[in-house]
Structures are given as structure tokens and as C-alpha cells.
N, C-alpha and C positions, 0 to 999 in steps of 0.2 A: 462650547459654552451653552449651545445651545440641544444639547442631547436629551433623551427622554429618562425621567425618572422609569426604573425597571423593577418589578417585582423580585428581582435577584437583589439591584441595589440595597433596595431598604433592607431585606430581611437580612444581607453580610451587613451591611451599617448596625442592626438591631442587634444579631450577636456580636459583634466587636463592642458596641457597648456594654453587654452582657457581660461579657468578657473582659474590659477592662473593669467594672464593679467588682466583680470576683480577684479579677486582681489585683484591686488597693485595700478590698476588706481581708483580702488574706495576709495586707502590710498594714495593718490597722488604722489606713486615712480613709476612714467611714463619712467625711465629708465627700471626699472627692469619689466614694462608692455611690453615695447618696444621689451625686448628682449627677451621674451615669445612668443609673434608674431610673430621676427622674425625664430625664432627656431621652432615654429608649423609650419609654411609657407613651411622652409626647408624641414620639415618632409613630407608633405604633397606632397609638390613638389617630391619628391624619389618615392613616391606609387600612387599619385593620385584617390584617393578615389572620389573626388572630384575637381572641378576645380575652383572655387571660395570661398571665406567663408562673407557673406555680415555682420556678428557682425566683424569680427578682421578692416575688411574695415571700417565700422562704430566708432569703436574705433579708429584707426588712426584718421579719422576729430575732434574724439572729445579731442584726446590727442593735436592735432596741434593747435588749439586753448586755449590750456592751456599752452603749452610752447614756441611759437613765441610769443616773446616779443612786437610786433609791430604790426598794420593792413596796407595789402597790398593798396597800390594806388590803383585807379583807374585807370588804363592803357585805352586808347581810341585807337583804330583802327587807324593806319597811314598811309599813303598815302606811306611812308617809308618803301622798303620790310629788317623789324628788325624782328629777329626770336633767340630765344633761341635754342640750342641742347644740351641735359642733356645726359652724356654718364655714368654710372651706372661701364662701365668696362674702355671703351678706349684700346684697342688692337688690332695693326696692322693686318690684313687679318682676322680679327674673327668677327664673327657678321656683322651687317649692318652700322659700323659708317661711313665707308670711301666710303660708297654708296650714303647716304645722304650727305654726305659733299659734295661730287663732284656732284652732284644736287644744290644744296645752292649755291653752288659758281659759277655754269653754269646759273642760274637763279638768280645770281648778288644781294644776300642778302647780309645783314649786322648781322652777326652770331657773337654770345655768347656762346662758347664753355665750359660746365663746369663739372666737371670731379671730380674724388677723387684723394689728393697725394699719388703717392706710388714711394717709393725707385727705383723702379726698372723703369725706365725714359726706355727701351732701349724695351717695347715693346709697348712705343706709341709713338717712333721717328718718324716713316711715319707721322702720324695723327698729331703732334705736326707742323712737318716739313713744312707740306701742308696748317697747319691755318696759322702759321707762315709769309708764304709767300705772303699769302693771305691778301691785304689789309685792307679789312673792316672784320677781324678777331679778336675776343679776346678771348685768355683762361684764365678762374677758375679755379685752383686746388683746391679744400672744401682740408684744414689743420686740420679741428677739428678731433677727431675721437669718442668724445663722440657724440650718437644719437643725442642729445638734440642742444649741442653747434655747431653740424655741420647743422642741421633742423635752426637754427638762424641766421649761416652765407649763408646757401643757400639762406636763405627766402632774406635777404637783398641784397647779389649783384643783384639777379633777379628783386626785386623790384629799385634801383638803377637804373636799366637797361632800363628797360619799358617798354620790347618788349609784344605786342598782341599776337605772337602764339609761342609755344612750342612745339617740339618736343621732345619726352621720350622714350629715348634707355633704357630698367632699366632690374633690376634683380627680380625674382620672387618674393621675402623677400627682398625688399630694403624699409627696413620701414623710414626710414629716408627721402629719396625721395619723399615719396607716401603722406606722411603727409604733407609735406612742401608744397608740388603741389595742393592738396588737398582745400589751404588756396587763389589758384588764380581764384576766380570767372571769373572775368573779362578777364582771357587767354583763349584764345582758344588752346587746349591740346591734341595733337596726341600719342596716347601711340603705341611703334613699336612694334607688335606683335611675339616678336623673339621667343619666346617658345610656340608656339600655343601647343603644344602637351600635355602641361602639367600644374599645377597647377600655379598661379599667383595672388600676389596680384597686386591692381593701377585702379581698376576698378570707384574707388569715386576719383581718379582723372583726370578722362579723359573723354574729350568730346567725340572722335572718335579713330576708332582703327583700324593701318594699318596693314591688314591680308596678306603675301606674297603668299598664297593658299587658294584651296576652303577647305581643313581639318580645317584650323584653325577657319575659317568659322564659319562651322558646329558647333565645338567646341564651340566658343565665343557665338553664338546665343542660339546654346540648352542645355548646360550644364554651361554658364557661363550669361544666361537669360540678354544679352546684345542686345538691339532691333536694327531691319534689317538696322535703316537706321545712325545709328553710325559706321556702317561695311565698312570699302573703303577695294579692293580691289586693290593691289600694289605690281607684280612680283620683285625680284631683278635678280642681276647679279653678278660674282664673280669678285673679286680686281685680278688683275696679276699684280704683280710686276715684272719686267723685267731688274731692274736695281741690284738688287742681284744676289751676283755670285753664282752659283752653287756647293754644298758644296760635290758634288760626292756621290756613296754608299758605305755601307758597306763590300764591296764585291765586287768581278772582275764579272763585267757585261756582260766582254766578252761573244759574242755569247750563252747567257743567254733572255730569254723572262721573261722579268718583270713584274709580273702584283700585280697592286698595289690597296692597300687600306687605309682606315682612318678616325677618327673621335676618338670621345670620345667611353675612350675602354668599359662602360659598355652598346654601341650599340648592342656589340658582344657579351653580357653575358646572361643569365635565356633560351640560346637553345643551343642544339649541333648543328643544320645545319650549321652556318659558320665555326666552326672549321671541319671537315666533310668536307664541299667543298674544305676549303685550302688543308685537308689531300689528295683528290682523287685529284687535281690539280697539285702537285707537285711528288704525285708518281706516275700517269699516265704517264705524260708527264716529261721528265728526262731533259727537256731543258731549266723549269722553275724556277723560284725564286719568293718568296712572300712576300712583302714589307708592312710593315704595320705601318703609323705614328699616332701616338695620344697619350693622355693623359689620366689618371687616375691611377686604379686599376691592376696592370701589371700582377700580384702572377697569375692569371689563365690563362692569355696567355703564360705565360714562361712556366707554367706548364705546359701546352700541347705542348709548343716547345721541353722541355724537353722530356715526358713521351713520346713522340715517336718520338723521337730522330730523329728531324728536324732540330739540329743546322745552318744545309749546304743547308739548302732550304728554312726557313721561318725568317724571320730577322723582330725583333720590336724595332721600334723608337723615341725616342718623335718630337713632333712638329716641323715644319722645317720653316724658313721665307721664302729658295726658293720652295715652296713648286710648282710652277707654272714648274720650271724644270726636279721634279720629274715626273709630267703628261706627259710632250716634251719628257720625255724616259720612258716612260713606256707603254707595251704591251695594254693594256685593264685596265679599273676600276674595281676592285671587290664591289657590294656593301655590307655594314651591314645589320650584321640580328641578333637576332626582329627586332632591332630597325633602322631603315636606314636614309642616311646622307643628308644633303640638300647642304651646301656649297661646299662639297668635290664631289660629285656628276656634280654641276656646273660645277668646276674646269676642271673636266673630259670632259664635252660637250665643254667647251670652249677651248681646245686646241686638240680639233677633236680624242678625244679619248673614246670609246664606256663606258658609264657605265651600266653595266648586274646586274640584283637586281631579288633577288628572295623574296617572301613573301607569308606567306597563306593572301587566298583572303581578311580573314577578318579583316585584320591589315589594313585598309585601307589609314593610315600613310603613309605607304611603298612603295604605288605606286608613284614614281619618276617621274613620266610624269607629275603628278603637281606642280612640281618645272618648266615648262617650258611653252612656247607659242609653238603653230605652230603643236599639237602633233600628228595630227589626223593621221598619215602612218605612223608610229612608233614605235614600244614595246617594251621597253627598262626593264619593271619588268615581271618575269614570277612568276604564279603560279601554276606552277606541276615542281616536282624536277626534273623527268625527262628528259620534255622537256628543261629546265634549263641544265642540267649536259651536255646534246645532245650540246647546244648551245655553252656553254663554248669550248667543245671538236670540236667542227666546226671553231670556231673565233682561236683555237690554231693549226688547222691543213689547214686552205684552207682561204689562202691570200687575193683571192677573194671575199669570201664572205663577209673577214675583211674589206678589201677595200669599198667595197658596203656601210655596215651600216656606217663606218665613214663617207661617201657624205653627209649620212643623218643629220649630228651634227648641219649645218648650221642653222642659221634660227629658233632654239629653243629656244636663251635666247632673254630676251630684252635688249636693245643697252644702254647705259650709256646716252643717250642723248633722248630717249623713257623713260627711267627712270627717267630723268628732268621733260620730259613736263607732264607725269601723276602726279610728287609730285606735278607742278604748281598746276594742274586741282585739286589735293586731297585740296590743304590750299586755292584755290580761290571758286570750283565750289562740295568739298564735292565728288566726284566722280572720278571712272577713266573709259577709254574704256574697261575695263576688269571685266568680270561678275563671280557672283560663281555660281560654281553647286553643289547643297543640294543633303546631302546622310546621308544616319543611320549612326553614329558609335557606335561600341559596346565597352563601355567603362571597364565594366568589364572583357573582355578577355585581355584589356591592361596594367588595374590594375594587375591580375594574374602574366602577365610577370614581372613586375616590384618587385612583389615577389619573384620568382621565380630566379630573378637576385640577391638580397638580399642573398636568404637563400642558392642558390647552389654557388654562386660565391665570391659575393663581402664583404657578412658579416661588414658591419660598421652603422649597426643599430645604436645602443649604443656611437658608435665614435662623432655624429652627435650631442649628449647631451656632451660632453666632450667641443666637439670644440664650443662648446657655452662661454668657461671659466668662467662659471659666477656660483658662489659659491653656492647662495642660487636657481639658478636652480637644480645645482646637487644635494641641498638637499634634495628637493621635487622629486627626480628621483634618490632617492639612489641605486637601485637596478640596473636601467640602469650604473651610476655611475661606479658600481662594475663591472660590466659585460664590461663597455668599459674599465675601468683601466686592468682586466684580459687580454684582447683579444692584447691591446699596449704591455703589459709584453709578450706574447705569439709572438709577430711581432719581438719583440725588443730581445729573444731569437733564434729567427728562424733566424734572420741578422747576429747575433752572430756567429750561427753555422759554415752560408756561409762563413763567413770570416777567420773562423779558417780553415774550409774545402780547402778553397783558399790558404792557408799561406801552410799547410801543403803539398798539392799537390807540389807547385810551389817548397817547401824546400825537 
């Protein structure tokens, strides 16, 4: 039960998925194809073996054609700036929606905003609020939730609609999307490249692809065999909300140095070096506190809160909306390692607060200075731990120095209004002023990591075919099947414990 995830494992689990897809669309149960796609995708997406797959790609177009009911219009080019924006999640502060929208609307389109329903309305209030307000705004919420029936009601408001370009905010495995988009010849189709890092499907639906970095670049052109001149290149900038109150910490900040961190917790998982710098951070230095917000996997952070018995110095969080507040009080940014953070990173520069990022050279992910313009006097990621540890212990002890690099924050990001005029120049002229720079990456040292996150930390290999809920996937994965029901019962004992442990203390 307790064996290692193996680079043989996943990639025979990824073709037998593969492979059973082909085998219900060749019986034409293109739901149960569907959702083989999208569960290889997901799989894929967690390891990256790869970063494209051109048959699953090829199967979407030929599944979208067998279950939209209808063929799209001919949409003609208009004089009219009408634009579609597909948002895949829609969530206040996360990703790039509320970047592009305040583009769209400073550049006076007539936007189609279309989204999935979800119950929980209160983390696309911002995003809602601002189309809302917005004259020549309309939202879609897609109500179906079968593949099939939701691929039929997207195809037709779009079509309904008329618009000549599209924008595609999407999810890695959002087969429903991909197929649908897939069926619009006639649009012109900008896929947002939010996940450069790692696997995706949407590649048979999109004309051009907007890279926020030269990594992702790299990526799209030589591992994901997408040609030079489909590639626009398109910095963003982070959302500050400033009309949210401040929800305070967990803890008396009194004459306390806060130095914060965040992102999704499996950044921090498959090395010891970040937990290792928070440790020499807060017991060096006796005046500090370590704040850490995000989402995921929590069991291996607590546990090292726990096992060296950090309760009074390292505090973890989930997600915050004032998250802009926590930056205006807090000491420095710590960055994430392996894997390091883009938005939360921003946040940092944008409210003149240093972000410090360590990485081996050859993660070349990590260097953080391509999140930004303007970089060339600079160094915001080190690669020697030393000089790193040195750095940390100078910014906590000599004000000055502090003082200095924050002068330098200025002038890094691009301006919300520089972010208009290059989406102009990307949907009119194909281009922006912003060039890449080509470089190796070694993709299997990053693949390893993402092992290595698996087997030492987060263990939901098997969870991954569970959360699929689909019966006759789990047949054909009975073993995974077993292995994910085991590891739930083993979660779902381990909760148990805590809460007796709890009960009993307290009584």
C-alpha cells in the first residue's frame, strides 16, 4: 500500500486511459470517452510527462462533431469591437479574469461573459459585480452539468452571439470547452496560457496563444510543437482590491516581523529547502512570525508545524480576499520552492514589498524576474543557499539595505492601461512590444519533482480515479480503485483520532 508512484505507472495508467476513450468513442458513449480524457489530462497535468497529447486533442474535434446538434454560423469580422470571454473557473483575485476584463472594458468592447454555475456565487462577486456594472456586458452561466448537454448549450449562446474573437481562460482537462471551441472555424481564438508550466489540453482550439513569460514560451513552442508565430507574448499585473476590510492575523503582530508567504501548498512539497529556511528563520531570529496562505494538501505542513513544535511562529491559512492587506503588513515575501509562485509574487512587487526566491539554477521556472519588465538591476531569485540565507539575515537585520531594494519595486510590473494597449495590438496586429528569450528546459528534472511531491508528501495518486465518480472507470482501474478507497478510510480514521484526542484533552 505503501509503494512508490513510478514513471512506468502513470504513463501505462495514461494509455489505458487513452485507450479505453478510443474505445467507447469507437461505441459511440462519447460521455464515458469524455470522461477518460478528462481524467488522463488530469493525470498528466499532476506529472507531466508530457505536455501535450495530439490523439486525445484529435478525439475532442471528432467527438464535437458527433454531439453538437447544430453547425456554427458563419460569423463575419465586424466593424463592432464584440468579443466573447470563456472563463473555465471565474474567481475573484485568482488567475487572469479580472485582468482581461478591465482591458475589454478600457478598450470599450462588447463582451459575452461565460462561465459555469456554481452555488457558491460569493467567489465571483467582484467579477459578476464589474460585468454587471458594465454596460455592454453579458453573463452565461453553462447550467448543464453533463459534458454533452453543457458542449450544446455553450455551442449555441456563442453561436446566438456572433462574436469573431474569443478569448479562452480554461482549465487543463476542460473537455467540454475544448470540443465546443474546437467546432468555431470562423473565430478567431486566443487560448490564456495560465498554466504554462505544465500539461494542457485546447491546443485544436486555438489560433494563438497568450504566454505571460518567456518559460511558457519555451514550453509551447518545444514540447508542445506550437509554431513561433502563434506565440504573442503578454506580461500581466496583479488585481488589488482595496475595498475589502482587513480581516487581521492570527496572532498579536505586536512588534512581531511578519514575513509572508503563499500559493498552492503542493509549491512547497517533493523538497525540504522551504520548510528548512522557514525553520532557520524563525529560530534565528526571535522577532519573527511566518504566515503562510493557500490551498491544498495541509497534513505535511501541519506536520512540520507540529514535529518541531512551531505552533508560536509559523501560522497556515487558507486563502484570504484581503490578501492585498496581508502584503501592506508584512515584512518581506518568502518565495515557494520547487515549485515558485507568479501572482503572489506580483502582489509582493506591487505593494513595494521584496519578494526573495531561491531555486536550483536548473528549475528554470523559478526565476521570478520573468514575471516582470524593467529587470535588468535586479535579483530578486538566488541560486546558492548560502548567499540566499546571508540575504534573508541582512533584509531582517539592516533597515537599510531593506529600504534600498524596496526603491527598486518600481517600475517592474506593467500598468493596467500597458496591459490594454498590448491586448489591443495581440486581437488587432497579432503582436505585442514584448519579445521572448529562448532557453533549454530540462523537463525531466521537473517531472522528477512532481514525483517526488506525490510519493514523499501528498499521496492522492489513486484519489484522482475516485474523484472521477464514474463507475465503469473504476472498473477498468480496480486496483487504483482499492488503493484510493483504502488511503480515504485511512484519512477518515486519522480525523477521527484528532477529534477524540481534541474531546479528551479539552474534558
Amino acid at each position: 500500500m505503501t509503494a512508490k508512484i513510478t514513471k512506468k505507472q502513470v504513463q501505462n495508467d495514461f494509455n489505458k486511459l487513452k485507450g479505453w476513450a478510443k474505445e467507447y468513442f469507437s461505441k459511440e458513449d462519447y460521455s464515458q470517452s469524455l470522461c477518460m480524457i478528462e481524467t488522463a489530462s488530469k493525470l498528466m497535468y499532476t506529472f507531466n510527462l508530457v505536455y501535450t497529447d495530439d490523439d486525445m486533442e484529435k478525439m475532442l474535434t471528432d467527438i464535437a462533431f458527433k454531439v453538437v446538434n447544430n453547425k456554427p454560423q458563419k460569423i463575419k469580422k465586424s466593424k463592432n469591437k464584440k468579443i466573447v470571454f470563456y472563463d473555465y473557473f471565474a474567481i475573484d483575485n485568482r488567475g487572469l479574469t479580472q485582468q482581461y476584463i478591465n482591458a475589454l472594458i478600457d478598450l470599450q468592447y462588447e463582451i459575452l461573459f461565460i462561465t459555469y454555475d456554481d452555488p457558491n456565487k460569493t467567489k465571483s462577486e467582484r467579477i459578476f459585480m464589474q460585468l454587471n456594472e458594465y454596460k455592454k456586458a453579458k453573463i452565461h452561466s453553462i447550467k448543464n452539468k453533463n459534458y454533452i448537454e453543457a458542449a450544446n448549450e455553450l455551442f449555441n449562446v456563442v453561436n446566438e452571439y456572433g462574436a469573431s474573437t474569443v478569448l479562452l481562460h480554461t482549465a487543463p482537462w476542460d473537455v467540454t470547452g475544448i470540443l465546443t471551441w474546437s467546432l468555431f472555424e470562423e473565430v478567431e481564438k486566443y487560448l490564456i496560457n495560465l498554466t504554462d508550466h505544465a500539461f494542457w489540453l485546447g491546443k485544436c482550439c486555438s489560433d494563438y496563444i497568450l504566454e505571460f513569460r518567456s518559460y511558457g514560451y519555451n514550453i509551447s513552442r518545444y514540447y508542445r510543437n506550437i509554431p513561433d508565430n502563434k506565440l504573442i507574448l503578454l506580461p500581466y499585473y496583479p488585481i488589488q482590491d482595496n475595498m475589502i476590510t482587513f480581516e487581521g492575523f492570527p496572532f498579536d503582530a505586536k512588534g512581531k516581523k511578519i514575513i509572508f508567504s503563499g500559493g498552492a501548498l503542493y509549491k512547497v512539497y517533493g523538497s525540504n529547502v522551504f520548510f528548512n529556511t522557514i525553520k532557520y528563520i524563525v529560530t534565528k531570529h526571535k522577532d519573527t512570525i511566518l504566515l503562510y496562505a493557500g490551498s491544498g494538501n495541509t497534513k505535511p505542513f501541519r506536520d512540520f508545524i507540529k514535529i518541531n513544535k512551531l505552533e508560536d511562529k509559523v501560522y497556515l491559512i487558507s486563502e484570504r480576499k484581503d490578501i492585498a492587506y496581508i502584503f501592506k503588513n508584512c515584512y518581506f515575501y518568502l518565495g515557494t520552492y520547487p515549485i515558485s509562485g507568479g501572482l503572489m509574487t506580483q502582489y509582493a512587487v506591487a505593494n513595494k514589498k521584496i519578494p526573495l526566491a531561491y531555486t536550483d539554477p536548473i528549475l528554470k521556472c523559478n526565476l521570478i524576474e520573468s514575471l516582470f519588465i524593467n529587470t535588468d538591476n535586479i535579483q530578486l531569485t538566488h541560486t546558492n543557499l548560502k548567499d540566499y540565507y546571508i540575504t534573508i539575515d541582512k533584509l531582517l537585520c539592516d533597515s537599510d539595505y531593506k529600504n534600498t531594494l524596496e526603491e527598486k519595486m518600481d517600475n517592474l510590473l506593467i500598468t493596467p492601461k500597458e496591459f490594454a494597449n498590448s491586448l489591443s495590438n495581440c486581437l488587432q496586429y497579432k503582436s505585442t512590444d514584448f519579445s521572448f528569450d529562448k532557453f533549454d528546459i530540462n523537463i525531466d528534472v521537473l517531472s522528477k519533482l512532481y514525483f517526488q511531491m506525490e510519493n514523499n508528501y501528498l499521496h492522492e495518486y489513486y484519489l484522482m480515479f475516485i474523484k472521477s465518480k464514474n463507475i465503469r472507470l473504476l472498473l477498468h482501474f480496480k486496483k487504483n480503485f482499492i488503493f484510493g478507497t483504502w488511503y480515504l478510510s485511512k484519512e477518515k480514521i486519522r480525523k477521527m483520532n484528532l477529534l477524540f484526542a481534541k474531546y479528551f484533552v479539552r474534558g
